[in-house]
PyMOL Python script that loads the backbone (N, CA, C, O; Angstrom):
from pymol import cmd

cmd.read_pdbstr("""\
ATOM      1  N   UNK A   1      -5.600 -12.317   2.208  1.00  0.00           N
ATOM      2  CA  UNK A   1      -4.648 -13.395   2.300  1.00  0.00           C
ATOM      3  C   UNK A   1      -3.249 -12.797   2.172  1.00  0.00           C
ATOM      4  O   UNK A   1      -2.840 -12.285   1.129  1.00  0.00           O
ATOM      5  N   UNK A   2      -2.583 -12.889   3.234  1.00  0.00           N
ATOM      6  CA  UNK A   2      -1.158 -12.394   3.157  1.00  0.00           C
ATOM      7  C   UNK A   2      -0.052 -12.868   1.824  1.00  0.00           C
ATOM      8  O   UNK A   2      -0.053 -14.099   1.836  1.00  0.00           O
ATOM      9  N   UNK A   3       0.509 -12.563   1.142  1.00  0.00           N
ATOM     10  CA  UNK A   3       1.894 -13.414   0.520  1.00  0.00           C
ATOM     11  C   UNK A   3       3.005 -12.708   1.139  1.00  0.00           C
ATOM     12  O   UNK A   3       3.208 -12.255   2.265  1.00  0.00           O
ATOM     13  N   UNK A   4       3.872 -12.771  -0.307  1.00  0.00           N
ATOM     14  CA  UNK A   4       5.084 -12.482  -0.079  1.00  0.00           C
ATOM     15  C   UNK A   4       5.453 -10.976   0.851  1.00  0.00           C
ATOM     16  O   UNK A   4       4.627 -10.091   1.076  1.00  0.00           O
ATOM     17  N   UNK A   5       6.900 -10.972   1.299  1.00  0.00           N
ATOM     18  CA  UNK A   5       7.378  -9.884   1.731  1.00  0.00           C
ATOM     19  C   UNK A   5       7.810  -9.233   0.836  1.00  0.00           C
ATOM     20  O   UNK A   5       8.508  -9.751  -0.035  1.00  0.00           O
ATOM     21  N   UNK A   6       7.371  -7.420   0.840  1.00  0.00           N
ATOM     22  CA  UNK A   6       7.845  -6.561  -0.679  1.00  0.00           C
ATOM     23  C   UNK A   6       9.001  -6.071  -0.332  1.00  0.00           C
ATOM     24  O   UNK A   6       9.917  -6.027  -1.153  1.00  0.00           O
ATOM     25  N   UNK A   7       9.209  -5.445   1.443  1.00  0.00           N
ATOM     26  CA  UNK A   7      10.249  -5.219   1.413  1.00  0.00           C
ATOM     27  C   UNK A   7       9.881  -4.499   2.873  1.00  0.00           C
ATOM     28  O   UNK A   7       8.728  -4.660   3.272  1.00  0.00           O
ATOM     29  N   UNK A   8      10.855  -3.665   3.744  1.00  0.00           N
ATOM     30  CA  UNK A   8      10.969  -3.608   5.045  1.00  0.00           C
ATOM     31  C   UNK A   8      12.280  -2.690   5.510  1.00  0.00           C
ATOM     32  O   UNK A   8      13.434  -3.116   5.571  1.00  0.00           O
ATOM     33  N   UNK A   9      11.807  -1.209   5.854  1.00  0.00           N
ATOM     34  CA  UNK A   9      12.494  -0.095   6.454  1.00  0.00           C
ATOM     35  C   UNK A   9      12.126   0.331   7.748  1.00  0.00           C
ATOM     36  O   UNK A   9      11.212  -0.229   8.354  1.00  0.00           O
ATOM     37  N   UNK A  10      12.953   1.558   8.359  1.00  0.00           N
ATOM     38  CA  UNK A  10      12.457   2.406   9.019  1.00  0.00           C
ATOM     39  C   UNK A  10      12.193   3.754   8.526  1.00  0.00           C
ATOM     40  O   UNK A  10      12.923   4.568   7.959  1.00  0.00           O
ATOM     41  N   UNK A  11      11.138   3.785   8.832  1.00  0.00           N
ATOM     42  CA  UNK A  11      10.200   4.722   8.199  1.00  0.00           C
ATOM     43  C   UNK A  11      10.478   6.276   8.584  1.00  0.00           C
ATOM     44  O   UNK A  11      10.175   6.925   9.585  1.00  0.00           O
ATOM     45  N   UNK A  12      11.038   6.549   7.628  1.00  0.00           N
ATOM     46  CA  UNK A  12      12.065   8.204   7.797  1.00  0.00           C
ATOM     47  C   UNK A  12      11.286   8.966   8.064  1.00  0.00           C
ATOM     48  O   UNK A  12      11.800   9.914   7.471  1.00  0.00           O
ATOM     49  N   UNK A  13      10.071   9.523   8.661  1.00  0.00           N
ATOM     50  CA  UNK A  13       9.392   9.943   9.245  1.00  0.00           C
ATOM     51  C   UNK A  13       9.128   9.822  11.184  1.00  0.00           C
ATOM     52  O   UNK A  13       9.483  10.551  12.110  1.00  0.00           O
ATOM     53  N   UNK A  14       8.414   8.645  11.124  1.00  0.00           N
ATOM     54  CA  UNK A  14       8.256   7.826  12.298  1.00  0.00           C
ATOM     55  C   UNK A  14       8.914   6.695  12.926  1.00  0.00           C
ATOM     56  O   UNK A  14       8.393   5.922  13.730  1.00  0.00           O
ATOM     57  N   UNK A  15      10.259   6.662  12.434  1.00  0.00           N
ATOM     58  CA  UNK A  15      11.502   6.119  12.673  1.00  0.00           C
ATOM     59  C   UNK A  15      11.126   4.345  13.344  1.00  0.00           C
ATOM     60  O   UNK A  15      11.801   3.432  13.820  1.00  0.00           O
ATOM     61  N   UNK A  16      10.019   4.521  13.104  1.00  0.00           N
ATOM     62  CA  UNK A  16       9.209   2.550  13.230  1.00  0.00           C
ATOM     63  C   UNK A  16       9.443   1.799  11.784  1.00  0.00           C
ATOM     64  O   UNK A  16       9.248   2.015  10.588  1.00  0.00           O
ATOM     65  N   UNK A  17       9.890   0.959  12.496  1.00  0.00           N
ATOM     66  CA  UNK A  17      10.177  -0.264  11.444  1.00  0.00           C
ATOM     67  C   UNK A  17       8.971  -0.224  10.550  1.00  0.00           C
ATOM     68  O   UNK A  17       8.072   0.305  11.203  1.00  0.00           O
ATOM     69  N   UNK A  18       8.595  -0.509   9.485  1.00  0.00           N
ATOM     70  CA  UNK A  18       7.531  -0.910   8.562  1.00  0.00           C
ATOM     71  C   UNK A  18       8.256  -2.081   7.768  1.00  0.00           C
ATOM     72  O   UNK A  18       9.437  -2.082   7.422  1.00  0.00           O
ATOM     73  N   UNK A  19       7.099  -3.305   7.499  1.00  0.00           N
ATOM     74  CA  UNK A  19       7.224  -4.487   6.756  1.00  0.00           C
ATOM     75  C   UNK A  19       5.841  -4.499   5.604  1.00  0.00           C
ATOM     76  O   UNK A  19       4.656  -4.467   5.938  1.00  0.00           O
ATOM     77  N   UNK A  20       6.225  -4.538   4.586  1.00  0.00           N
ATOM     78  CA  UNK A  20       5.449  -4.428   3.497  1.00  0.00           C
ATOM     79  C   UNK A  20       5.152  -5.556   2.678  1.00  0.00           C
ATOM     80  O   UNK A  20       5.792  -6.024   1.737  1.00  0.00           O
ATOM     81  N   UNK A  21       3.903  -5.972   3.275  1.00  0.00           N
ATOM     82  CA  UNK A  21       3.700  -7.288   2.946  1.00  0.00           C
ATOM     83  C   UNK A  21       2.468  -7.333   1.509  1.00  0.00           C
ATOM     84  O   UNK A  21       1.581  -6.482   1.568  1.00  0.00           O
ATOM     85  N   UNK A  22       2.457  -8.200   0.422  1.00  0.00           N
ATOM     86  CA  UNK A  22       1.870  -8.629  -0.347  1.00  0.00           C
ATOM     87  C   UNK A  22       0.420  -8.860   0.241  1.00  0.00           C
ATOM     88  O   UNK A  22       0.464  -9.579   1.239  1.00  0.00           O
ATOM     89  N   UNK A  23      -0.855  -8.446  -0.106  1.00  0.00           N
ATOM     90  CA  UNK A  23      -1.923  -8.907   0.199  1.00  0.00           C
ATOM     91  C   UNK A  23      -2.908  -9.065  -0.662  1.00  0.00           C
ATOM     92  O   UNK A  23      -2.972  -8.133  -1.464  1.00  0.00           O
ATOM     93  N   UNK A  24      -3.803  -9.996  -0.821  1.00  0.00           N
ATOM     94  CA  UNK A  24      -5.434 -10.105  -1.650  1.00  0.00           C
ATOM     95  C   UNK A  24      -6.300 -10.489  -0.879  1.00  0.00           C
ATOM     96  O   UNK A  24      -6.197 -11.392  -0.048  1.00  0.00           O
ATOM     97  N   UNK A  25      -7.648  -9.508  -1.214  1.00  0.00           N
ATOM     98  CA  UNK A  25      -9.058 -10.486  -0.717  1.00  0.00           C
ATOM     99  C   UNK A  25      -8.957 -11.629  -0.662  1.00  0.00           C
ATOM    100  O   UNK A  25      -8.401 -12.257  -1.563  1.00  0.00           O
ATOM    101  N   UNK A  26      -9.588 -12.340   0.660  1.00  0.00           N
ATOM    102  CA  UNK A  26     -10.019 -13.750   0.367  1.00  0.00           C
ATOM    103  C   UNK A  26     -10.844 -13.904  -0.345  1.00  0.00           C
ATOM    104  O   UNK A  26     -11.503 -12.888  -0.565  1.00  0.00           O
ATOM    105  N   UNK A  27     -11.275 -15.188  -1.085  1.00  0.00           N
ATOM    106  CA  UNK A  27     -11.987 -15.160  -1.663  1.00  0.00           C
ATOM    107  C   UNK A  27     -14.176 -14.946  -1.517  1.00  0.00           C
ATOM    108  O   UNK A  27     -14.959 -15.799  -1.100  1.00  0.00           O
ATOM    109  N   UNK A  28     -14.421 -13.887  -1.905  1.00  0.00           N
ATOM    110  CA  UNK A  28     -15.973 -13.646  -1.825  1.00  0.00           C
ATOM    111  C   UNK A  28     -15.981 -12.947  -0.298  1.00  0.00           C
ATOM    112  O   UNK A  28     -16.993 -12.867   0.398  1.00  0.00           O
ATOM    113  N   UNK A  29     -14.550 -12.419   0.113  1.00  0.00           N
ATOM    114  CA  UNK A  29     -14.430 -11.097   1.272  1.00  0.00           C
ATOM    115  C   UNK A  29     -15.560 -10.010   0.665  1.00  0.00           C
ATOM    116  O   UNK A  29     -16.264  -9.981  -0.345  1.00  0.00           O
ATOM    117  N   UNK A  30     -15.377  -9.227   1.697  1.00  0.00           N
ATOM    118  CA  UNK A  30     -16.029  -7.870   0.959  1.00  0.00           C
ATOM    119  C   UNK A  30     -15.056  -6.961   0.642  1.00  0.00           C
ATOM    120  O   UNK A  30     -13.985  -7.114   1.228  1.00  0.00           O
ATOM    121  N   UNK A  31     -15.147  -6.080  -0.110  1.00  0.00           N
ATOM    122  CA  UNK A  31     -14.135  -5.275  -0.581  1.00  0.00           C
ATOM    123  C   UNK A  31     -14.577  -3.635   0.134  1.00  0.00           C
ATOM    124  O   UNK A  31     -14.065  -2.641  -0.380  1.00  0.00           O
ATOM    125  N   UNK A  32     -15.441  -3.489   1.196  1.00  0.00           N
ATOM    126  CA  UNK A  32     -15.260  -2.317   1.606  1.00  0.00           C
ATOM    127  C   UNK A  32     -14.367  -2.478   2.775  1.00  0.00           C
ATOM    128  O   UNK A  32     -14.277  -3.498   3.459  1.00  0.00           O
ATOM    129  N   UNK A  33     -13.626  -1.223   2.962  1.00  0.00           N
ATOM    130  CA  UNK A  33     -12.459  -1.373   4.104  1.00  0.00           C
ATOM    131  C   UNK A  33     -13.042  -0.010   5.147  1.00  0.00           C
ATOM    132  O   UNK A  33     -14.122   0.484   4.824  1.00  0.00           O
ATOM    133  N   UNK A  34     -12.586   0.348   5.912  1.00  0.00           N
ATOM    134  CA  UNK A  34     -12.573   1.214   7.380  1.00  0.00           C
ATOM    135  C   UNK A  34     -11.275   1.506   7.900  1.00  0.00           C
ATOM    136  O   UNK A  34     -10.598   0.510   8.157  1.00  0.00           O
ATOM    137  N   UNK A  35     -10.709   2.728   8.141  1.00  0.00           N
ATOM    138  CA  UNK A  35      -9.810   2.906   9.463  1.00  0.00           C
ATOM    139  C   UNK A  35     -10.196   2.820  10.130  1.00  0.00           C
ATOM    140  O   UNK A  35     -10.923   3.703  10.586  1.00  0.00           O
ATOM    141  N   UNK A  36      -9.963   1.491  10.783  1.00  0.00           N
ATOM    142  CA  UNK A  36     -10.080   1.568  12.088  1.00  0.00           C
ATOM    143  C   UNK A  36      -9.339   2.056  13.487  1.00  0.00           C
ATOM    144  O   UNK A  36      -9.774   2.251  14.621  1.00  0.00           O
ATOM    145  N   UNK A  37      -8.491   2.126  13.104  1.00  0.00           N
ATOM    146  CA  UNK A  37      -7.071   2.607  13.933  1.00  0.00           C
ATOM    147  C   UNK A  37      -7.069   4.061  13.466  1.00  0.00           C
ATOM    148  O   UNK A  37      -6.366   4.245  12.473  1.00  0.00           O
ATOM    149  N   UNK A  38      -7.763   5.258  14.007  1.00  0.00           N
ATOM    150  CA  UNK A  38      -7.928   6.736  13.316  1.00  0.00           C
ATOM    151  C   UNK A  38      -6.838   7.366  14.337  1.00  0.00           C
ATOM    152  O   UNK A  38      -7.087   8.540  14.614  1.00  0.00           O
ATOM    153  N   UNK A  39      -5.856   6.910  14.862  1.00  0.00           N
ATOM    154  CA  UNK A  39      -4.838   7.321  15.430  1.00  0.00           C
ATOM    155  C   UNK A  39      -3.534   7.604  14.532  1.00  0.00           C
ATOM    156  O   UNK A  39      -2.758   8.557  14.452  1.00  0.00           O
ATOM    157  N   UNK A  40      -3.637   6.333  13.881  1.00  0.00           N
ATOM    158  CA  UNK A  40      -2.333   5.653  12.590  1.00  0.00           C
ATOM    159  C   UNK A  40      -3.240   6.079  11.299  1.00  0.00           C
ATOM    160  O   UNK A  40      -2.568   6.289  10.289  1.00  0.00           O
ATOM    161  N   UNK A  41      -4.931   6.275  11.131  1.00  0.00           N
ATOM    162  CA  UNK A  41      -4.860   6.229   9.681  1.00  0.00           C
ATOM    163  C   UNK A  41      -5.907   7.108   9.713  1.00  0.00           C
ATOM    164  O   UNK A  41      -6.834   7.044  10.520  1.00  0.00           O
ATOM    165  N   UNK A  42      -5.735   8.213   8.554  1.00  0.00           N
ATOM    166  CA  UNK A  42      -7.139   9.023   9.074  1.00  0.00           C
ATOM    167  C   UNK A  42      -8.085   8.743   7.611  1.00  0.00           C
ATOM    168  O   UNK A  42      -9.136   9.280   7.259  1.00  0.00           O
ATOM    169  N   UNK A  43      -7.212   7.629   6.899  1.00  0.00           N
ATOM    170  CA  UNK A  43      -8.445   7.088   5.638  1.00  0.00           C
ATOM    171  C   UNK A  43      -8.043   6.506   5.236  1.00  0.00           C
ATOM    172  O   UNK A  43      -6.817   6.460   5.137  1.00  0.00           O
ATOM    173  N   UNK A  44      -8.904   5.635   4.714  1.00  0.00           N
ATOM    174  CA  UNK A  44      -8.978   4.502   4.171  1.00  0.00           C
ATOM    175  C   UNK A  44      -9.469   4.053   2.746  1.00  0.00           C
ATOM    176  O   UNK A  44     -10.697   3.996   2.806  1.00  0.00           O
ATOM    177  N   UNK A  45      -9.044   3.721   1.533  1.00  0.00           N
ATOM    178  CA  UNK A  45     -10.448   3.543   0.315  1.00  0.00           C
ATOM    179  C   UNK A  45      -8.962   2.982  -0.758  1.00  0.00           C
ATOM    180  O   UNK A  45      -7.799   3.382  -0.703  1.00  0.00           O
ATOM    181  N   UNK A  46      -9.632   1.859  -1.742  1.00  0.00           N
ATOM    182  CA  UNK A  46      -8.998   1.611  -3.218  1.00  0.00           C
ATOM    183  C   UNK A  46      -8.525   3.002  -3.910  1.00  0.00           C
ATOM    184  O   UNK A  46      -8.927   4.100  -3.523  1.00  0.00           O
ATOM    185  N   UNK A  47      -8.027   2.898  -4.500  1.00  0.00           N
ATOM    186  CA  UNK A  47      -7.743   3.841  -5.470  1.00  0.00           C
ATOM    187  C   UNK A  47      -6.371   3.176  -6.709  1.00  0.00           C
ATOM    188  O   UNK A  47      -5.475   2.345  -6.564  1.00  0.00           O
ATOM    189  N   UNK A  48      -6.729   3.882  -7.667  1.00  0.00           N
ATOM    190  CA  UNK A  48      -5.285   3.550  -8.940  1.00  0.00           C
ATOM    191  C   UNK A  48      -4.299   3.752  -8.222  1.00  0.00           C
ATOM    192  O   UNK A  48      -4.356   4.318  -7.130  1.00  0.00           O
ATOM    193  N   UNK A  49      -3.099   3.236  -8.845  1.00  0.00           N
ATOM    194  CA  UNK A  49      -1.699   3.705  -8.762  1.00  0.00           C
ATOM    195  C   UNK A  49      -1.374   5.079  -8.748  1.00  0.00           C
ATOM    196  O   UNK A  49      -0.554   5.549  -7.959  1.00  0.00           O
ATOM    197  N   UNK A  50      -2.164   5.933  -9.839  1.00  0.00           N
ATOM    198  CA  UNK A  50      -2.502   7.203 -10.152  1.00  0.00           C
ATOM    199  C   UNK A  50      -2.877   8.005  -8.922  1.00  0.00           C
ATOM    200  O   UNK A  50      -2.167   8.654  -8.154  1.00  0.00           O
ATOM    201  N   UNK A  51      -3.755   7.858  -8.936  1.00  0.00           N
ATOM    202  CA  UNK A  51      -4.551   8.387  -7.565  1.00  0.00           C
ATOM    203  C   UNK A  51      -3.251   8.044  -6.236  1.00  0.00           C
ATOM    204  O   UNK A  51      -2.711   8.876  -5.507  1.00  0.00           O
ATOM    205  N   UNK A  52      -3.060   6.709  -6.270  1.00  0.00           N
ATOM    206  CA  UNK A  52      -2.100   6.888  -4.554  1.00  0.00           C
ATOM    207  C   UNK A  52      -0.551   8.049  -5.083  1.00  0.00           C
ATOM    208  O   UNK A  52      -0.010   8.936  -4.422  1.00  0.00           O
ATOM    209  N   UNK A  53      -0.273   7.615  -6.305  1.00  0.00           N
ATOM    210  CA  UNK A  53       0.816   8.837  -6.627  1.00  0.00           C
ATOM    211  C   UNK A  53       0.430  10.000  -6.236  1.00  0.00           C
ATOM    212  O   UNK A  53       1.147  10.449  -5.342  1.00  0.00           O
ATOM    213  N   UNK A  54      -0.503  10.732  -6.585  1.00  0.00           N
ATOM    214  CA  UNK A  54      -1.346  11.908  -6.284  1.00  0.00           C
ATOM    215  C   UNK A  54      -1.549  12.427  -4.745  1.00  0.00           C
ATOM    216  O   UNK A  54      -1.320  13.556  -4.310  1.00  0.00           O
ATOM    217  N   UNK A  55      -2.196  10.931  -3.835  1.00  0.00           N
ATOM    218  CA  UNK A  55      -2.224  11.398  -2.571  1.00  0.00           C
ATOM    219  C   UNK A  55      -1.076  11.302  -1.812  1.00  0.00           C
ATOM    220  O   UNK A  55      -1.155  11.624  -0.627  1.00  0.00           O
ATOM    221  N   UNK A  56       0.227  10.830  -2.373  1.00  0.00           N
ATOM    222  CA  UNK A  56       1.225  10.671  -1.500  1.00  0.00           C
ATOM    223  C   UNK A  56       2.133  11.750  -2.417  1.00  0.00           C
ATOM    224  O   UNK A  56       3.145  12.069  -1.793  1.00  0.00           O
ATOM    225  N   UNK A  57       2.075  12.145  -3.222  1.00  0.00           N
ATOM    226  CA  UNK A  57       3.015  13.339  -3.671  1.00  0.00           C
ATOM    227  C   UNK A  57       4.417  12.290  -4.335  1.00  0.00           C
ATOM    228  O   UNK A  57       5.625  12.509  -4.421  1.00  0.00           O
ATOM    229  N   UNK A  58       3.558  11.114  -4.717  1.00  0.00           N
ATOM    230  CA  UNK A  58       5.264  10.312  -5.440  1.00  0.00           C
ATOM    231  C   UNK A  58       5.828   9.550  -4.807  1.00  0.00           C
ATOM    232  O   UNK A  58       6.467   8.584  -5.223  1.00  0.00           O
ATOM    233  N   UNK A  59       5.636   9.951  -3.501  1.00  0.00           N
ATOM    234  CA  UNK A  59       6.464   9.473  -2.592  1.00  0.00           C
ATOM    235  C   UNK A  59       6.377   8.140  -1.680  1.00  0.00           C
ATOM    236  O   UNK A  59       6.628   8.021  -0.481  1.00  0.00           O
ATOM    237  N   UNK A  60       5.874   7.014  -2.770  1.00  0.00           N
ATOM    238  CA  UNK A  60       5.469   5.107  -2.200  1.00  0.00           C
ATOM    239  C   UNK A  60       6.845   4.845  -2.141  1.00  0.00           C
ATOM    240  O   UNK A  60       7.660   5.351  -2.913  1.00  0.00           O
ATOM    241  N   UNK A  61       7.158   3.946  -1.102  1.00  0.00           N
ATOM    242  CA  UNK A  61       8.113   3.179  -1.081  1.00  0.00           C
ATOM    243  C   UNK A  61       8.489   2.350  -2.098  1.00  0.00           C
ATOM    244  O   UNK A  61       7.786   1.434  -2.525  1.00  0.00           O
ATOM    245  N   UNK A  62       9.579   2.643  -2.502  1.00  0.00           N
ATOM    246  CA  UNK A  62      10.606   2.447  -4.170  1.00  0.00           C
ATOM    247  C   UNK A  62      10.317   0.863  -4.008  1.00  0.00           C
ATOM    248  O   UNK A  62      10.051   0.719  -5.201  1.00  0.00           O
ATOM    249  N   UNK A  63      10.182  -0.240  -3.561  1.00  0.00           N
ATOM    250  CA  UNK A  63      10.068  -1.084  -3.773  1.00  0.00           C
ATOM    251  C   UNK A  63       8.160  -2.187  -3.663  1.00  0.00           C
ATOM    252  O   UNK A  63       7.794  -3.292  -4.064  1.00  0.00           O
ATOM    253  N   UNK A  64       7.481  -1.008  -2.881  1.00  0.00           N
ATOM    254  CA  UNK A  64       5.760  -1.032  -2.879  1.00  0.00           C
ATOM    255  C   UNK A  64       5.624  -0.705  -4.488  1.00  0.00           C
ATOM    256  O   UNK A  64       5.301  -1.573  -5.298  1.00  0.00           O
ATOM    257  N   UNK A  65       5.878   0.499  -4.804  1.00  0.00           N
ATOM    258  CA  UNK A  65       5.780   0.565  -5.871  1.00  0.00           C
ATOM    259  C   UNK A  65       5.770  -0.137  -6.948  1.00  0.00           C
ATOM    260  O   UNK A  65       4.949  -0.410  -7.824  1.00  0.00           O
ATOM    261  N   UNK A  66       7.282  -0.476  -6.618  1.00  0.00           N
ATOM    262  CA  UNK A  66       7.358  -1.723  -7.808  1.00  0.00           C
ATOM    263  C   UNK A  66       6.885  -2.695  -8.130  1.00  0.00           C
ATOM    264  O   UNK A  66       6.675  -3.066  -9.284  1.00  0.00           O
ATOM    265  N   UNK A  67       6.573  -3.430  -6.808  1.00  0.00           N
ATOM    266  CA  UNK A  67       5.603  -4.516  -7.017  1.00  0.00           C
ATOM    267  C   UNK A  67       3.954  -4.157  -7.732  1.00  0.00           C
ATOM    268  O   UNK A  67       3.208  -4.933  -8.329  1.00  0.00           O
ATOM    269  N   UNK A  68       3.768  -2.793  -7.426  1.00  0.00           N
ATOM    270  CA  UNK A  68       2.378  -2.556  -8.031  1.00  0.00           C
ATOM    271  C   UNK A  68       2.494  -2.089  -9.445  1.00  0.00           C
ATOM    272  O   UNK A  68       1.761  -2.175 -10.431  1.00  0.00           O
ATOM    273  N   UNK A  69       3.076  -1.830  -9.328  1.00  0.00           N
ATOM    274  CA  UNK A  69       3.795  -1.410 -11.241  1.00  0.00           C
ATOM    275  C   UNK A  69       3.580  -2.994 -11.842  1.00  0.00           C
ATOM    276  O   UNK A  69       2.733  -3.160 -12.720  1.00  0.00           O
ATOM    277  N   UNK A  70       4.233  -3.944 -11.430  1.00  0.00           N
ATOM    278  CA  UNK A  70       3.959  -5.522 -11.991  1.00  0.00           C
ATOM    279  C   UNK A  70       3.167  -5.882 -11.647  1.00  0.00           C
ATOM    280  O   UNK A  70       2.953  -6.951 -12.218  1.00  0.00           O
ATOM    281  N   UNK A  71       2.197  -5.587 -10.725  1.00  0.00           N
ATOM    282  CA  UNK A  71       1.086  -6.369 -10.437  1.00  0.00           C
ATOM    283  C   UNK A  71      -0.337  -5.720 -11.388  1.00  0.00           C
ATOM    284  O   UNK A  71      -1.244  -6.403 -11.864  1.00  0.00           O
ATOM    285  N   UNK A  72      -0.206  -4.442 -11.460  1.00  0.00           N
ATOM    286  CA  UNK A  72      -1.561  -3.785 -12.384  1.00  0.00           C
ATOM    287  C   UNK A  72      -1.202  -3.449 -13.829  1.00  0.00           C
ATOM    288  O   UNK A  72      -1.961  -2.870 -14.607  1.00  0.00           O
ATOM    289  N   UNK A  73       0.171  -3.918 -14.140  1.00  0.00           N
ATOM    290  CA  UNK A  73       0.831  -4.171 -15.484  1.00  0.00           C
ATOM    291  C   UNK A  73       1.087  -2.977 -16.183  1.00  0.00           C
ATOM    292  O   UNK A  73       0.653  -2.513 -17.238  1.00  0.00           O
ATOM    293  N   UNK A  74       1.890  -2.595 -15.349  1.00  0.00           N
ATOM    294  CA  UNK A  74       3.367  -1.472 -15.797  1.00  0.00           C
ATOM    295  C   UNK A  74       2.569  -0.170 -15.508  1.00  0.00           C
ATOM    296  O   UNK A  74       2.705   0.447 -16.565  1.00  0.00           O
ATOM    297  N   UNK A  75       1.736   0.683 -14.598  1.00  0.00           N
ATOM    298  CA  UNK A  75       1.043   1.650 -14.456  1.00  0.00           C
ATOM    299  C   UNK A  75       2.451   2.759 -14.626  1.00  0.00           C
ATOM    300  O   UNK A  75       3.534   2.375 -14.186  1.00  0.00           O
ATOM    301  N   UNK A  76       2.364   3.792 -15.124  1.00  0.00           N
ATOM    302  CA  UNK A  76       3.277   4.730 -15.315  1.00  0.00           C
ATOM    303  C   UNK A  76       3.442   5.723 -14.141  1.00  0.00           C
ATOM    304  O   UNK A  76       2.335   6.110 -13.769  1.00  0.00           O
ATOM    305  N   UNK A  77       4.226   6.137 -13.599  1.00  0.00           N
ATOM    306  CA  UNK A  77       4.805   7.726 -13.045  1.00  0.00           C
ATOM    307  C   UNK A  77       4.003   8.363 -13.033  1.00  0.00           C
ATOM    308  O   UNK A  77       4.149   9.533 -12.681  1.00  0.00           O
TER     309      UNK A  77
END
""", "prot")
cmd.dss("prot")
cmd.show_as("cartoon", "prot")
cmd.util.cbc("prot")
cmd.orient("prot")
């Protein structure tokens, strides 16, 4: 289920706009996911705050972040 907008750049890499939108399971969805698009994503899976710090080297968008910092209740650096 889509919500709010977190926030929305061009992506200093791939110089494409990105919009960073709020999302949750619907309710009694399944929670396994797939890349499907293995052009744009070469994986896919949950992980902590921890863990995405780790696979991105720190480097989430300053305001993705933030919202997940308040949403899993203050996860640290």
């Amino acid at each position: 289920m889509a919500g709010d907008e977190i926030g929305r750049r061009v992506h200093p890499v791939t110089n494409r706009l990105m919009v960073y939108v709020a999302a949750k399971p619907a309710p009694r969805a399944s929670l396994d996911v797939t890349a499907e698009d293995t052009d744009e994503l070469a994986d896919v899976r949950w992980v902590s705050l921890a863990e995405a710090d780790d696979l991105t080297g720190g480097k989430i968008y300053g305001p993705v972040r933030d919202y997940l910092e308040r949403e899993l209740g203050g996860a640290q650096r």
